[in-house]
C-alpha positions as CSV (number, residue, x, y, z in Angstrom):
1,X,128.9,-62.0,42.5
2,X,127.7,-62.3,38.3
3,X,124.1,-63.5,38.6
4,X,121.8,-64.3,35.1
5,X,117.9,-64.2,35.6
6,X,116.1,-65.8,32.7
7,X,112.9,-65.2,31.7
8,X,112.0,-66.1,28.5
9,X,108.1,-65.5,28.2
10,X,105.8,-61.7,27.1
11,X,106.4,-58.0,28.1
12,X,104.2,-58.6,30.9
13,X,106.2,-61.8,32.3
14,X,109.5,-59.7,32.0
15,X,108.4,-56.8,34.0
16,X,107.2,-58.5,37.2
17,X,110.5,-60.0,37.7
18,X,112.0,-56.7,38.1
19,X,111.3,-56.4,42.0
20,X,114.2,-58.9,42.4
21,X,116.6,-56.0,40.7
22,X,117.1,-54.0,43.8
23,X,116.7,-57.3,46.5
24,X,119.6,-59.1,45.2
25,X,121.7,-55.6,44.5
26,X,120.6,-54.6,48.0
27,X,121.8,-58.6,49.6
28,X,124.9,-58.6,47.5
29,X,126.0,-55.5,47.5
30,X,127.0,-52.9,44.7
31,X,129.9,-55.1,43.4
32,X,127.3,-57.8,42.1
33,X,126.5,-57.9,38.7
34,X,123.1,-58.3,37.3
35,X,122.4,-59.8,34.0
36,X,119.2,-61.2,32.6
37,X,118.0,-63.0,29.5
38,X,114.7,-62.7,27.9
39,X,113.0,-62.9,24.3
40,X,114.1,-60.3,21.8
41,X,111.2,-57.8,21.4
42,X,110.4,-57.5,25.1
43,X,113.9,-55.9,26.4
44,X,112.4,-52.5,26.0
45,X,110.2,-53.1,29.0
46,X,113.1,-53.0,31.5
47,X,114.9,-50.4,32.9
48,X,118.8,-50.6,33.0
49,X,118.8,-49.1,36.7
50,X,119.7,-52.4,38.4
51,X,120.9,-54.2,35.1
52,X,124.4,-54.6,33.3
53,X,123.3,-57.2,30.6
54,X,120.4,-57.9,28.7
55,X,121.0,-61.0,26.6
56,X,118.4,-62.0,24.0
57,X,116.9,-65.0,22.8
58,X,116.6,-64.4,18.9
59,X,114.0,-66.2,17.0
60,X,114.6,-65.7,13.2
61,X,112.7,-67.7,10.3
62,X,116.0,-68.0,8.8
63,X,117.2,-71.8,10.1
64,X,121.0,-70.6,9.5
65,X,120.6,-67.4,11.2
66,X,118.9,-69.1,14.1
67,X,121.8,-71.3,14.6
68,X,124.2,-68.2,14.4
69,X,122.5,-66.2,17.2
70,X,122.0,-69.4,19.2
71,X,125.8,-69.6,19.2
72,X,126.3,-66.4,20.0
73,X,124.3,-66.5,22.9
74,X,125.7,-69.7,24.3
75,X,129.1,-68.3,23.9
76,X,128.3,-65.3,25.6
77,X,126.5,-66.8,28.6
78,X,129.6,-69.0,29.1
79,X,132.1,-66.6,29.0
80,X,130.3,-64.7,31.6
81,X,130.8,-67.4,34.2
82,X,128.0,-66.6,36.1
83,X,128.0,-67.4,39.7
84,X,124.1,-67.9,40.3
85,X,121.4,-68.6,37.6
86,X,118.3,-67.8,38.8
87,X,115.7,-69.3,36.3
88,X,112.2,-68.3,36.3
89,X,110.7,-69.9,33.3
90,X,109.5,-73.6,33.5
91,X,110.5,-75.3,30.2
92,X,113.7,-77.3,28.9
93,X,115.2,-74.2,27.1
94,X,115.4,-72.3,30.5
95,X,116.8,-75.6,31.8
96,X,119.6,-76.1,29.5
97,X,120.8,-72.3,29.5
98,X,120.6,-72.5,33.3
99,X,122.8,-75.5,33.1
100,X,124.8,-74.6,30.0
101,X,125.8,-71.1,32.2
102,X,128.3,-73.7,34.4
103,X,126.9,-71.6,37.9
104,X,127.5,-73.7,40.9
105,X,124.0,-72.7,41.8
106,X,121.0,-73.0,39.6
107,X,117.3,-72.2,40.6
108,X,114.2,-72.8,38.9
109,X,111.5,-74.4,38.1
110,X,111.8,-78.0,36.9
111,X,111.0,-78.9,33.6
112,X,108.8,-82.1,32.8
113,X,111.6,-83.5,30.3
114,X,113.3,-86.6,32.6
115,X,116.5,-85.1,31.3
116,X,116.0,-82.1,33.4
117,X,114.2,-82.6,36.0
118,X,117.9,-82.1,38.8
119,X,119.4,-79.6,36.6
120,X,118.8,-77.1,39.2
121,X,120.3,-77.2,42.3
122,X,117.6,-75.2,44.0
123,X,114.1,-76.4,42.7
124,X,110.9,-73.7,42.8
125,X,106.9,-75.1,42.4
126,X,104.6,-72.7,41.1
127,X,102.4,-71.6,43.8
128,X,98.8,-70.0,43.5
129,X,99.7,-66.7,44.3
130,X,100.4,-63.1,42.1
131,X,103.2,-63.8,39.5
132,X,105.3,-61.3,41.1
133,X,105.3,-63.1,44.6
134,X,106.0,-66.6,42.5
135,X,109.2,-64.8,40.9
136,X,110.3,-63.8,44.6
137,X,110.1,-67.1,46.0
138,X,114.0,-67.5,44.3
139,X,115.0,-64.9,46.7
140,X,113.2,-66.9,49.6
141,X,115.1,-70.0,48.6
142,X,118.5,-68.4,48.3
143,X,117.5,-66.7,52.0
144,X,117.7,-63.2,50.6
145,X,115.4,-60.8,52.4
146,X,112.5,-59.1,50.2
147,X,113.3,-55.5,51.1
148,X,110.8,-54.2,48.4
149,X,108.1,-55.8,46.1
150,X,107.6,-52.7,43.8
151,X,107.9,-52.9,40.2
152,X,110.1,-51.0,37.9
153,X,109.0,-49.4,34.7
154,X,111.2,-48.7,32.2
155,X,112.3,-45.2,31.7
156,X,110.1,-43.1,30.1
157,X,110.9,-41.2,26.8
158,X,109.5,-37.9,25.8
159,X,110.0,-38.1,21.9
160,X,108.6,-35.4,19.4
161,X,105.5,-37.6,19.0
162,X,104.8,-36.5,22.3
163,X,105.3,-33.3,22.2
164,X,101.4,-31.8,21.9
165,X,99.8,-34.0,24.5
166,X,96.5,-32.9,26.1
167,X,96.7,-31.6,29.5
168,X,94.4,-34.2,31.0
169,X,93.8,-36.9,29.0
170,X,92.5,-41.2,29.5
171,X,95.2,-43.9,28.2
172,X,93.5,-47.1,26.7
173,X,95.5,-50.2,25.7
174,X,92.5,-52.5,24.2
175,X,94.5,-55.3,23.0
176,X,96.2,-58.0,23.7
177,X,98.7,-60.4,21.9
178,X,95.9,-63.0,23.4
179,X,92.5,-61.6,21.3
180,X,90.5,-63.9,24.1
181,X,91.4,-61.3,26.3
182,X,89.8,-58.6,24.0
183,X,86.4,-57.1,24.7
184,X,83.7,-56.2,21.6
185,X,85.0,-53.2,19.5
186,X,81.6,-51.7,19.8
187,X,81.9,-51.9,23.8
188,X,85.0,-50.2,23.4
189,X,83.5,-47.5,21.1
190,X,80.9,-47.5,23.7
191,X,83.4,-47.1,26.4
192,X,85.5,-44.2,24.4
193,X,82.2,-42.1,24.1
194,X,81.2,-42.7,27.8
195,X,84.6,-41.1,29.0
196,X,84.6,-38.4,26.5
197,X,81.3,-36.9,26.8
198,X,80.9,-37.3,30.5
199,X,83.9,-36.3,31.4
200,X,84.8,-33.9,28.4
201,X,88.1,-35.2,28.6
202,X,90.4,-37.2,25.9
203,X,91.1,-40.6,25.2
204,X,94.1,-41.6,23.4
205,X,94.4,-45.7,22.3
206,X,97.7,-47.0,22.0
207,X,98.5,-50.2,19.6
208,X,101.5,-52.3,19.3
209,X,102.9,-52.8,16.3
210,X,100.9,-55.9,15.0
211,X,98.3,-55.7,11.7
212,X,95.6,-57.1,14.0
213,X,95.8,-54.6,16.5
214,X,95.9,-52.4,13.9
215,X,92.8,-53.8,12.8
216,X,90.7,-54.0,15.3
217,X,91.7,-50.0,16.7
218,X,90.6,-49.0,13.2
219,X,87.3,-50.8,13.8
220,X,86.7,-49.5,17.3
221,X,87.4,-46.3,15.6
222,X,84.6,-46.2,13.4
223,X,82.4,-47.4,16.0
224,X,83.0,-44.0,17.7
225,X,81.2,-41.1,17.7
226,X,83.8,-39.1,19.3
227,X,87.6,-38.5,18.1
228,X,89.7,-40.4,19.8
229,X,93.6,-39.8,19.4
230,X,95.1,-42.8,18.9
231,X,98.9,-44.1,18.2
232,X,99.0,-47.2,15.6
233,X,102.0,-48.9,16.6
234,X,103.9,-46.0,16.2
235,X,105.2,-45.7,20.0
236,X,108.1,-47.9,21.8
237,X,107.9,-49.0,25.2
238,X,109.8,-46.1,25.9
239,X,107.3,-44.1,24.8
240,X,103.9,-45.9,26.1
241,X,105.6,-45.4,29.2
242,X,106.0,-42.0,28.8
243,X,102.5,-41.2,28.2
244,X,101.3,-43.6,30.4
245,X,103.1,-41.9,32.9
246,X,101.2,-38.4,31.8
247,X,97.4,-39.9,32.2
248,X,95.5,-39.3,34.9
249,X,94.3,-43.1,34.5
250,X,94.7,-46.0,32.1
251,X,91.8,-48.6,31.0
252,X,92.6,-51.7,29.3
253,X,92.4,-55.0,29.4
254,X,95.2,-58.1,31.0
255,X,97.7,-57.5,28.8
256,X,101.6,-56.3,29.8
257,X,100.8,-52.2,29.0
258,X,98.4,-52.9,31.8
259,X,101.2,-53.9,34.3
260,X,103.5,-51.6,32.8
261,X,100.7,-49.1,34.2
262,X,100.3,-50.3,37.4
263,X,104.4,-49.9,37.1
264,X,104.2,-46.2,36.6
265,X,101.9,-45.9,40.0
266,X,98.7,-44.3,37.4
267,X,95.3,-45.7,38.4
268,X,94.5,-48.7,36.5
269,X,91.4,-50.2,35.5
270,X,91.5,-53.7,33.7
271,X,88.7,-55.9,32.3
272,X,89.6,-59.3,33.2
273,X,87.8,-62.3,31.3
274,X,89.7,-65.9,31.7
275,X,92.6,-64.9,33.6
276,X,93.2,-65.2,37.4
277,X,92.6,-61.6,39.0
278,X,95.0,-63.3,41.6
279,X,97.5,-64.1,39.5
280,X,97.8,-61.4,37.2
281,X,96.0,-58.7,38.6
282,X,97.9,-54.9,38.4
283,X,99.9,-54.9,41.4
284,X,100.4,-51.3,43.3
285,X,103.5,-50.7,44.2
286,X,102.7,-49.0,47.5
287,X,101.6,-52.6,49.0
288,X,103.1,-55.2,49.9
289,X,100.5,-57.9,49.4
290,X,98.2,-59.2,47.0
291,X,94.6,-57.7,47.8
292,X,93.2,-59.8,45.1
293,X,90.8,-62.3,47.4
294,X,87.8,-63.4,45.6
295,X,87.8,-65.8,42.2
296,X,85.8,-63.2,40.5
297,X,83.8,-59.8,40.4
298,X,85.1,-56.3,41.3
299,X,88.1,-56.1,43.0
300,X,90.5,-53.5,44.0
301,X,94.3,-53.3,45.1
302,X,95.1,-49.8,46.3
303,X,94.3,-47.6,43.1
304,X,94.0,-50.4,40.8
305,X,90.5,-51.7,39.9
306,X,89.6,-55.1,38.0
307,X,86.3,-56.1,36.6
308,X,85.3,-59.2,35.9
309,X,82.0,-61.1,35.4
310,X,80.5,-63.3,38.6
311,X,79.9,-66.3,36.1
312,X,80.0,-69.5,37.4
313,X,82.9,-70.6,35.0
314,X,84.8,-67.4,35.3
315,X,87.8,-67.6,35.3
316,X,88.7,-70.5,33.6
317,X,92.5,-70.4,32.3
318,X,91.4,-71.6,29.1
319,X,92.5,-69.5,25.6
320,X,88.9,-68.4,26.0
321,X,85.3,-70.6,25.7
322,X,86.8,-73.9,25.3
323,X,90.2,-72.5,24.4
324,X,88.0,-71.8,21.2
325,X,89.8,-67.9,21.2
326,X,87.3,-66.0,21.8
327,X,85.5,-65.4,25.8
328,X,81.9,-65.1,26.0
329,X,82.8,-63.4,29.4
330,X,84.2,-60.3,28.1
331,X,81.8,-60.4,24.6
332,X,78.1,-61.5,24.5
333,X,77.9,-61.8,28.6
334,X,79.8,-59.1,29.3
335,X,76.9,-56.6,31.7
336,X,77.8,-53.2,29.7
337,X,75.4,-51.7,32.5
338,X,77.5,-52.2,35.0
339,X,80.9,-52.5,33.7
340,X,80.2,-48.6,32.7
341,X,79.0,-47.6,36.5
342,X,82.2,-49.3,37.6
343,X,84.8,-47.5,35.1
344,X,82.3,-44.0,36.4
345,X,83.3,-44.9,39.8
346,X,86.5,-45.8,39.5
347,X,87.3,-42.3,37.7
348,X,84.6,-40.1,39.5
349,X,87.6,-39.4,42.7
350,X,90.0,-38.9,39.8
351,X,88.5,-35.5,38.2
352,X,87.2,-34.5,40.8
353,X,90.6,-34.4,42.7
354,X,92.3,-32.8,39.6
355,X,89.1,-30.6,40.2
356,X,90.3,-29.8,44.1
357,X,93.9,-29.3,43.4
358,X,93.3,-26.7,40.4
């Protein structure tokens, strides 16, 4: 059995369909081959446990060297002769690789283009429920039993950048390729300090490698009165995991290095502003459902923490106020106050366990 998964979306897209990894290998057996095709830039998120393949979708400026990798792709998808496509991006692209791919069996989500609409023989609607469970409803049509729902991180990589870590130490991701998902760079400052000098403890900030990100760390970074240690888009995914992996928690805000956390089973706490808590909230890999029940506020699923504002027009799923970019939610009505009390009693149980098993 040669199955493709496509997914052709961000790092944190990629990484929630990884649960299906060890359902279908565990349904089909050890003989079934596992490929999957996603955009180039996020393959570093998976882990090659489960996988034989990983094609990518290459998107170069150049018009000619577009065409050249296109080809190359469609060739290699059709020489695979795949058995099962299991699509689970909605849009015509998916579609026509699904199609193009020549399996007997095709599942997905339907694309609004007419041309499209029965190119899959086994048609998924988006539901209202986490990501992750959406992606699994392609097992459920296919009648595959969902053996496990846990997550799979890619694997970690100690590098010589890593080498001198601190023995206990916080690990903040503040960005976001979405910047409406970004909180204030002073709060952040704000937020740096508070953990440092209450908990005399370090912070370190990681970055991807992207000259806004860069920007905006180097502004929180003046904000502070302490010394954070920081990582500017220096580290692969690889390596984020790595460290992750090494923090006793991570603080950030809805952005894939937060599920990447959740991944690595260290407490997570993520400020939330637009986005659906139910949706994409970090999912612990120790349960099996979503414990994400209310539209908004404080909410918890095992060792993972969100906050979010109780505003009447949070959340909203717009690209922030008006889908003007920027979210008054996480900015200028964002209650500092008590967004501080909760991050203090999300990690108060954390020290002072490390505290009891010293």
């Amino acid at each position: 059995m040669k199955i493709l998964i496509i997914k052709i979306a961000y790092i944190g897209d990629v990484l929630l369909t990884t649960p299906l990894f060890y359902n279908l290998k565990q349904h089909y057996g050890e003989s079934c081959t596992l490929d999957i095709l996603v955009n180039e830039g996020t393959q570093g998120i998976l882990s090659m446990k489960y996988l034989n393949t990983i094609h990518t979708l290459k998107r170069s400026r150049n018009k000619l060297q577009r065409i050249k990798d296109d080809l190359k792709l469609l060739k290699a998808i059709k020489k695979a002769k795949y058995d099962r496509v299991i699509s689970l991006t909605a849009g015509d692209r998916s579609a026509f690789l699904a199609f193009w791919s020549g399996a007997k069996i095709r599942v997905g989500f339907p694309p609004k283009a007419f041309w499209a609409k029965n190119i899959y023989t086994l048609k998924l609607t988006q539901k209202y429920q986490h990501a992750l469970e959406n992606n699994l409803e392609a097992l459920k049509i296919l009648n595959i039993p969902i053996l496990s729902k846990k997550v799979l991180p890619p694997t970690p990589q100690k590098t010589e950048k890593l080498q001198n870590l601190p023995q206990t130490f916080i690990h903040l991701h503040l960005f976001s390729r979405c910047f409406y998902k970004c909180l204030s760079d002073s709060f952040c400052a704000k937020m740096i300090d508070f953990i440092t000098y209450n908990y005399q403890t370090h912070c370190i900030l990681t970055a991807a490698n992207d000259s806004k990100e860069s920007k905006k760390l180097h502004n929180i970074l003046k904000l502070c009165q302490s010394k954070p240690l920081f990582f500017d888009g220096t580290l692969n995914l690889a390596e984020v995991t790595f460290l992750n992996s090494k923090a006793l928690a991570f603080i950030g805000v809805d952005t894939g290095i937060m599920h990447l956390s959740a991944a690595n089973d260290t407490p997570t706490f993520a400020f939330f502003g637009p986005s659906y808590v139910k949706v994409w909230g970090p999912w612990d890999n120790a349960l099996e459902s979503n414990f994400y029940p209310n539209s908004n506020g404080i909410q918890q699923m095992g060792k993972h923490l969100v906050y979010q504002e109780t505003l009447q027009c949070v959340p909203c799923g717009k690209e922030g106020c008006n889908d003007f970019q920027k979210s008054d939610c996480l900015l200028i009505k964002l209650n500092e106050a008590k967004a501080l009390q909760s991050l203090k009693d999300f990690l108060n149980p954390l020290f002072q366990k490390k505290l009891n098993n010293k």
